[in-house]
C-alpha positions, 0 to 999 in steps of 0.5 A: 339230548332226545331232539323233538321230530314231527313225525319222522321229521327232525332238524337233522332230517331237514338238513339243519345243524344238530346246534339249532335242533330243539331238545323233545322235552321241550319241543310241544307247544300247546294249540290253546297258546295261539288263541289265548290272545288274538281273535280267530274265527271259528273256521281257524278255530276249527282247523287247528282242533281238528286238522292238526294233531300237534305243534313242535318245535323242531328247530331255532337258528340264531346267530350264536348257533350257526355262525352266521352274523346277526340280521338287521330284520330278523334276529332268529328264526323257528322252524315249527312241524305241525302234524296233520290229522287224516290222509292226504290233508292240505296245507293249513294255511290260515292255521299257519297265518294264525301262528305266524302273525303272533311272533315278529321273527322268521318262522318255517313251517314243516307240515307232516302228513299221511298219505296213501301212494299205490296202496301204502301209507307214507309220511310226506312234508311240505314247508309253508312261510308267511311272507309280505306281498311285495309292494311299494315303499310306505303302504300297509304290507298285504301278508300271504302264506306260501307252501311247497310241494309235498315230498316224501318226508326223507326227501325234505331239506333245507338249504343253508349253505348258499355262499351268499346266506352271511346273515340271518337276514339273508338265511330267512331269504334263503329259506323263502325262496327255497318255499316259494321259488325253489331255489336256495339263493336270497337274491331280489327275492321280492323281484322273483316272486313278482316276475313268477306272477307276471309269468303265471298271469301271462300264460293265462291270458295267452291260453284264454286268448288262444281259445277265444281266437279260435272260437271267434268268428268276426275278422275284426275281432279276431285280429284284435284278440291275434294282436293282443295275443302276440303283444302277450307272447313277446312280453312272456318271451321277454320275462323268461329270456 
């Protein structure tokens, strides 16, 4: 069986067992089947006709094909390569949030593209998940399209072998925290995210404190910024200790 590639990104490329791979008869998906049946505004719409060359499908991981046991939230994910258009092109994410919201099971996105390196022209990937924010129990998700770095297209894998991925459900965690967070375990995923983001806000208001510190004259108000810059610099401390 021929297996379908993006580019020169394949299921066997990224790591994935030659079981879940998708054969290339098969593999191309139309880019008029994602606005046959939802509204998409014109900008999406003009993205997906412009910026992206095509849609494959490069990957289908079930239970029945990795070994792994069959997951109370996600029955299957689908690993699908988009090939962008033009050199140096940007992650499509409200491309990848059109594709995403129509299928309620996981789905990675591979997206491929040329880029120039010291006069050369390479293939680099990067993976993109549409995952829920996280949020208190019972009020209406907020969605939002997560992507890696790019990397050199030989260079792009994904990790299923974590001892700790025995589900689909905990595999699309994996996987998740690989995009989002770097690293391939499935533990508190949500929990992770939100103390990245404490971390990101804190160094922010430490670096506009800083500067306002030092740009300002009156005592009062510089004791004031000083305190709530030390409050900040504790709370950063103890978030990464």
């Amino acid at each position: 069986m021929m297996i379908a590639s993006c580019g020169s990104v394949s299921a066997i490329t990224l790591g994935l067992p030659n079981s879940t791979a998708i054969s290339s008869e098969k593999a191309t998906l139309p880019k008029g089947l994602f606005v046959a049946k939802v509204p998409v505004s014109a900008k999406t719409k003009q993205r997906l006709a412009t910026e992206v060359e095509s849609i494959t499908m490069l990957s289908l991981l079930r239970p029945q094909n990795t070994s792994l046991s069959a997951g109370n939230r996600i029955p299957e994910i689908l690993v699908l390569g988009l090939r962008l258009h033009g050199k140096n092109a940007s992650v499509p994410t409200d491309v990848v949030e059109l594709i995403a919201m129509q299928r309620k099971s996981g789905m990675l996105f591979a997206c491929v593209r040329d880029a120039e390196i010291d006069g050369t022209v390479q293939k680099e990937c990067a993976f993109a998940v549409r995952r829920a924010l996280p949020g208190r129990a019972g009020h209406t998700p907020t969605f939002k399209v997560f992507a890696s770095a790019w990397v050199p297209a030989d260079e792009a894998l994904l990790d299923i072998s974590d001892p700790a991925v025995d589900s689909m459900d905990t595999l699309w965690e994996s996987l998740c925290a690989q995009v989002i967070l770097g690293d391939s375990s499935p533990a508190e995923v949500d929990a992770r995210m939100v103390r990245n983001a404490q971390i990101a806000q804190l160094k922010a208001d430490i670096d506009k404190l800083t500067r306002d510190h030092q740009r300002v004259k009156n005592s009062a108000q510089r004791n004031e910024i000083f305190a709530k810059l030390h409050k900040a610099k504790k709370q950063l401390e103890e978030l990464q200790g």
